[in-house]
Structure formats: C-alpha cells, structure tokens
C-alpha positions in Angstrom: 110.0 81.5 122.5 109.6 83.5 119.5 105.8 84.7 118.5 104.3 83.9 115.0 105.2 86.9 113.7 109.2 86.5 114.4 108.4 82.7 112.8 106.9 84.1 109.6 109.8 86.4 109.1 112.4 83.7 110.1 110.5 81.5 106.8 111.0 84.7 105.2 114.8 84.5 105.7 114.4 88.2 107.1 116.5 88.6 110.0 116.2 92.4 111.7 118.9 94.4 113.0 119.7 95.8 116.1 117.6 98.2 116.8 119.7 102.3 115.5 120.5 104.1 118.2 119.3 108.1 117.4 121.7 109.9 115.6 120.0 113.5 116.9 117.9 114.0 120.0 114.9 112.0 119.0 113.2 109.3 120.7 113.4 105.9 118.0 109.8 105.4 119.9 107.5 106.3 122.3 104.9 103.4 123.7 101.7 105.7 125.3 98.2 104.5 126.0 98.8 101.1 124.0 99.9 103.4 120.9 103.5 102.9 119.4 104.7 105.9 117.3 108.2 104.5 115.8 110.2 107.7 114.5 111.2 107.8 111.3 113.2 105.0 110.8 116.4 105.2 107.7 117.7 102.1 106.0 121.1 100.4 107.5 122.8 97.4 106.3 125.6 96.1 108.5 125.3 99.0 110.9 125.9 101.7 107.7 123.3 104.1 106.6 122.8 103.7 102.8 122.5 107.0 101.2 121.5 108.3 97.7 119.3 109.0 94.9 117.5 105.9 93.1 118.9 106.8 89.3 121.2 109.3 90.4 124.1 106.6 92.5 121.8 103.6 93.5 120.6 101.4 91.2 117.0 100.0 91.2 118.0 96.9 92.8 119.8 99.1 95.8 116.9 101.3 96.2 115.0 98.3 96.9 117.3 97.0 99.5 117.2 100.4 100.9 113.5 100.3 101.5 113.7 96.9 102.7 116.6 97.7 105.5 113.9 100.4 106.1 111.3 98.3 107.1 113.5 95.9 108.7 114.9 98.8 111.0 110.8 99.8 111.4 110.1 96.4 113.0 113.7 96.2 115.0 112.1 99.4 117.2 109.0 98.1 117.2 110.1 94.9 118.3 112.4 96.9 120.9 109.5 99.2 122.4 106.7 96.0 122.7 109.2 93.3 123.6 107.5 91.1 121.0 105.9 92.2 117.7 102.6 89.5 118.0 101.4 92.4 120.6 101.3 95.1 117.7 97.6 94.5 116.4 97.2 97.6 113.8 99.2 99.3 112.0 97.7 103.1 110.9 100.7 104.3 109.4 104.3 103.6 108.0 107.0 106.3 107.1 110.6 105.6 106.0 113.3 108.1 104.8 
C-alpha cells in the first residue's frame, strides 16, 4: 500500500522513474546510522539524460523540466534505499546536476 507521501505525488500527477543505475563507480546512495546520502542525482526523461545550457540549447521551459526529472530521479533513489519515502523525516540537503 502506498504511504502519503507516494499519494501526494500521485495527486500531483508526478510519477518517478526507475531509479539510474551509476554511470561511473559511485554508489546512487548509501543508507548509514538512519542517514541517507543520495549522490548527485542528473535529470532523465524516458531513460535519456538531458544535457545543456539554459539559453545556450534549452529553452526555459526545458531547463525546468530538467530540474524537475532531477528531483524526480532524487526521490526514485530515495525511494529505492528506504523502501518507502514516508520513512525519510528531514531533509538537510538537496544537490542536482
């Protein structure tokens, strides 16, 4: 049964991805003493990694959607390293690339 966290984000229409597997030898997480460092995490739409400069070759509107596959991949390891993301209760820190 999904927690109220997968709920809100299935309201939200905001369905995330399989979680990447690492390109490079990196773990996507590590899970120690109840503290989840997610690496950092790079947007993907339908298993592609967007690239590019906001101005440059992606429009405003495609930078957003970058950053938003961002966080959606974020969450996707998150998801993958607790098992359910209602058990995350903090979050100290957020990077995307």
């Amino acid at each position: 049964m999904p927690g109220k966290i997968e709920e809100k984000l299935k309201k939200l229409n905001i369905q995330l991805p399989d979680p990447a597997a690492p390109v490079a030898s990196y773990s996507p997480f590590v899970l120690t003493n109840n503290l989840l460092f997610v690496s950092g995490q790079g947007p993907f739409r339908n298993g592609k990694l967007i690239t590019g400069k906001v101005g440059l070759n992606l429009s405003i509107e495609e930078g957003q959607d970058a950053a938003k596959a961002c966080g959606e991949m974020i969450l996707s390891q998150a998801r993958l390293a607790c098992g359910d993301l209602d058990k995350i209760k903090k979050c100290i820190k957020i990077g995307g690339f």
